[in-house]
C-alpha positions, 0 to 999 in steps of 0.5 A: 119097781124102777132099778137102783141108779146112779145118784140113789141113795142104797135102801137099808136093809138087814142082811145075815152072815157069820161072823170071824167067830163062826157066829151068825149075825144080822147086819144092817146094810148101812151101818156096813156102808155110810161114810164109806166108799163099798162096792155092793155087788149081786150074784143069782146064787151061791155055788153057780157057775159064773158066780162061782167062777167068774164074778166073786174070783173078780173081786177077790183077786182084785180086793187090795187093788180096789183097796188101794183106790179107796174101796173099804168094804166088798160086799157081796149078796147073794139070795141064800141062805147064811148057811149055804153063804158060809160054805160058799165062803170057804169054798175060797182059800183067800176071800181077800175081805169080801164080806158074804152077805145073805139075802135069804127072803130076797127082800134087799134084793127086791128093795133095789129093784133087782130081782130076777125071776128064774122060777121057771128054771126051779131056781125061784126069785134070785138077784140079777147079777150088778156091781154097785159103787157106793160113796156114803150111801150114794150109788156112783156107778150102778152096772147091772146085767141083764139076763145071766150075762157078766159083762159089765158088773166085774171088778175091772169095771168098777176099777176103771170107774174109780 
C-alpha cells in the first residue's frame, strides 16, 4: 500500500486512550480531526530513545506556538498499547494538549500505509516515524521518514509549512 500523501484524505479509524478521568476510551480518528487543522504525527514505540527525547519533546514544547497558527489538536500514534500510552504520557510533566493515541494492532498505522517492519530487531510491526498536517481530514503536508531517521517529521517543520 502506497503511503498517505498530500492531498489524501486521513483513513478513519478507532484508536484507545485514557482519558482526563483515567478512563480508557476508544476513539474514532475522524471525529478527533474533521472540521479541524490536527497535526497527526507517528512514532516507532512508546519509551525509545528519539521518540522519547526528540520527536514528542518537539511538539510538546512547541504546542502553544502551533496553537497560535491554528492547530487545535496533536495527535500522537504510537504501536503500543493504551496502558504503556498512559505511562509514556506521564512520563511528561507537561503534555502541552498532545493527545497519545494507541495504535496497539498497528491497524491505523498499516491504513496509511506507514508500517515499518523492525521484526528483526525483536521490535515486531512499529510505524515509521511522520508528521501529517490535516486541514478537515485532507493531508497538507505529509513528512515522513525513512528508516530511524528524524529529520523532517519534527514541529519546526510542520511550523515552517504553516
Amino acid at each position: 500500500m502506497a503511503p498517505i500523501a498530500v492531498g489524501d484524505t486521513i483513513p478513519d479509524g478507532t484508536l484507545a486512550h485514557f482519558d482526563e478521568n483515567d478512563q480508557m476510551q476508544q476513539v474514532s480518528v475522524h471525529s478527533l480531526a474533521a472540521g479541524k487543522k490536527v497535526v497527526v504525527f507517528g512514532v516507532p514505540g512508546a519509551f525509545t530513545p528519539t521518540c522519547s527525547l526528540k520527536h514528542v519533546p518537539s511538539f510538546i514544547e512547541k504546542s502553544e506556538e502551533l496553537k497560535s497558527k491554528g492547530v487545535e489538536e496533536l495527535l500522537l500514534i504510537s504501536v503500543n498499547d493504551p496502558f504503556v500510552m498512559k505511562a509514556w504520557k506521564k512520563s511528561y510533566p507537561e503534555t502541552k494538549n498532545v493527545k497519545f493515541l494507541a495504535d496497539g494492532a498497528a491497524a491505523y498505522t498499516h491504513a496509511l500505509g506507514l508500517e515499518l517492519d523492525l521484526a528483526e530487531k525483536g521490535l515486531g510491526v512499529r510505524s515509521r516515524r511522520f508528521a501529517l498536517l490535516v486541514d478537515d481530514l485532507k493531508v497538507v503536508v505529509a513528512n515522513i521518514e525513512s528508516g530511524g531517521e528524524f529529520t523532517v517529521s519534527g514541529a519546526d517543520e510542520i511550523l515552517s509549512a504553516l
